[in-house]
C-alpha positions as a printed Julia matrix, in Angstrom:
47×3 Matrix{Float64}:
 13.22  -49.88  13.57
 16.6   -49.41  13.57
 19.0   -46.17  14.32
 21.83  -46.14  12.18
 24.79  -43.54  13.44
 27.4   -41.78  11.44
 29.12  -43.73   8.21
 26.85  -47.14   8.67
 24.73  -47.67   5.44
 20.68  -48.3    5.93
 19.89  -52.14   6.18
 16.11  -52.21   5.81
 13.2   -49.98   5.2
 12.63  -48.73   8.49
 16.3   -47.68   9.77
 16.66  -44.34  10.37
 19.99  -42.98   9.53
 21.11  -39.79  12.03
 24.44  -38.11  12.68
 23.53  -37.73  15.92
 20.99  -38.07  19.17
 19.36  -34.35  19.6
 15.37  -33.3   19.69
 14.85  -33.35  15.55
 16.93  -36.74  15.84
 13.52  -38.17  18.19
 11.11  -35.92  15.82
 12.2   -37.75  13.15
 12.05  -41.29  14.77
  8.3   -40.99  16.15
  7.7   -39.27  12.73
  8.81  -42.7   11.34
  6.87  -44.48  14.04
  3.8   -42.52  12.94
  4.59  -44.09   9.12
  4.94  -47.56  10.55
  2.08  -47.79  12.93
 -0.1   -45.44  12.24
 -0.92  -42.01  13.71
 -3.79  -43.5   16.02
 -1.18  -45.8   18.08
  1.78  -43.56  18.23
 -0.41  -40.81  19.37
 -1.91  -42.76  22.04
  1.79  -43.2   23.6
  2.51  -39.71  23.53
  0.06  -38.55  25.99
């Protein structure tokens, strides 16, 4: 996982391209957790 800031161009298939650090920045980056690892494990963290 990878967070990719303002111009730079996605690398791979799990960077996460944001223009910049706020709460739907993080909703979107466990979202993508979620899609990686699964619900079950992310979830587990969150508690």
């Amino acid at each position: 996982m990878r967070l990719r800031t303002a111009s730079l161009k996605p690398l791979g298939p799990h960077d996460l391209q944001l223009a910049a650090w706020n709460r739907a920045a993080l909703d979107r980056l466990i979202e993508t957790f979620r899609g990686i690892r699964g619900p079950l494990l992310v979830d587990a963290y969150s508690r």
